[in-house]
N, C-alpha and C positions, 0 to 999 in steps of 0.2 A: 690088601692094606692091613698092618696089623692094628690090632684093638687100642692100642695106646696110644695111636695116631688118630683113628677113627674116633677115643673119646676127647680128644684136645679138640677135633672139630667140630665136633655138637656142643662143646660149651659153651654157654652164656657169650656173646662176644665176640664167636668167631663165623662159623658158617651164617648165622641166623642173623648180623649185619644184612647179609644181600637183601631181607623183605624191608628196610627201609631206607637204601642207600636209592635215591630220585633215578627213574627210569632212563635220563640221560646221561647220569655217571653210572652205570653198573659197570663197563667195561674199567674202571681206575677201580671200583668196588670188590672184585672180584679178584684184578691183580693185586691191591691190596690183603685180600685174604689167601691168595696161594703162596703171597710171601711169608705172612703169619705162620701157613701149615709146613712150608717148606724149612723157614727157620726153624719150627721145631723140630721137624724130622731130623734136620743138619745136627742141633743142639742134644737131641735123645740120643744120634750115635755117634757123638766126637769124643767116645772113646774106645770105639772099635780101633781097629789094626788095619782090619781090610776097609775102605771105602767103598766098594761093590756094595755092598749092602744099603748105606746108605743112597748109594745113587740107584739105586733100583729102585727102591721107595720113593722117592724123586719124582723117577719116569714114572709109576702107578699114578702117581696125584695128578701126572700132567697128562696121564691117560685118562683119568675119571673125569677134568677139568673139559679136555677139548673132545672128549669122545665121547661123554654121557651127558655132564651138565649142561653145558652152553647147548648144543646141539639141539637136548628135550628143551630143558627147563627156559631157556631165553627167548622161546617161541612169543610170538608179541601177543598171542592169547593165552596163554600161559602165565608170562609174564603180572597180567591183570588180574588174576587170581590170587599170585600167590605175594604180588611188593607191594604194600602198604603205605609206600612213601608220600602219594598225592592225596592219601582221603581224607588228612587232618584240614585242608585248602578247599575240599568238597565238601565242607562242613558235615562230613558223616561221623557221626560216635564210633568211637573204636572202643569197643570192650568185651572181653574176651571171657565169655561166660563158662569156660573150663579148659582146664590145660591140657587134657587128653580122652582120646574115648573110652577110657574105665571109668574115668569117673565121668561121664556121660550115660556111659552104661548103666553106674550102680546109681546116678541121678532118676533113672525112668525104672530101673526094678524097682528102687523104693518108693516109688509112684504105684505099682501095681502090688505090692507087696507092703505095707506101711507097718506093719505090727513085727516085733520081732517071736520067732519062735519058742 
């Protein structure tokens, strides 16, 4: 899948819908987002000559879609790991003490390290 498609997906808004779209709609959630990615894929090359291209990229999303995503990621233990959608109802705090593990990382080296050199 080229890089241009892969970064429309991780944007704000589009894959990362599925952790809080309620464990009973993900199936409408998820059609919802491969039309997003699909639209754009259509939209990035309507202005090719050849359509092949375009439909090729297509078939990939609808290859990663029914043959990697659903299959792992939709496991019903899975699932409870990674969708969000019920714990605000569980009265559990949601808050999200870092956005990635570098800065997780550089959190606990400069716990062990506090001085700069």
């Amino acid at each position: 899948i080229p890089e241009a498609e892969v970064k429309f997906a991780m944007r704000s808004g589009v894959v990362d819908l599925i952790t809080v779209i309620p464990t009973d709609e993900l199936d409408k959630g998820i059609a919802f987002i491969r039309t997003l990615i699909i639209n754009f894929v259509v939209d990035l090359y309507e202005d090719e000559e050849d359509d092949e291209l375009e439909v090729a990229y297509c078939k990939l999303w609808d290859q990663y879609w029914d043959n990697y995503f659903c299959p792992y990621w939709l496991r019903e233990q899975l699932v409870k790991v990674w969708n969000v959608s019920g714990l605000d109802k569980a009265k559990i705090q949601l808050q999200n003490l870092t956005s990635n593990g570098l800065e997780r990382y550089n959190r606990h080296f400069n716990a062990i390290v506090p001085t700069s050199h």
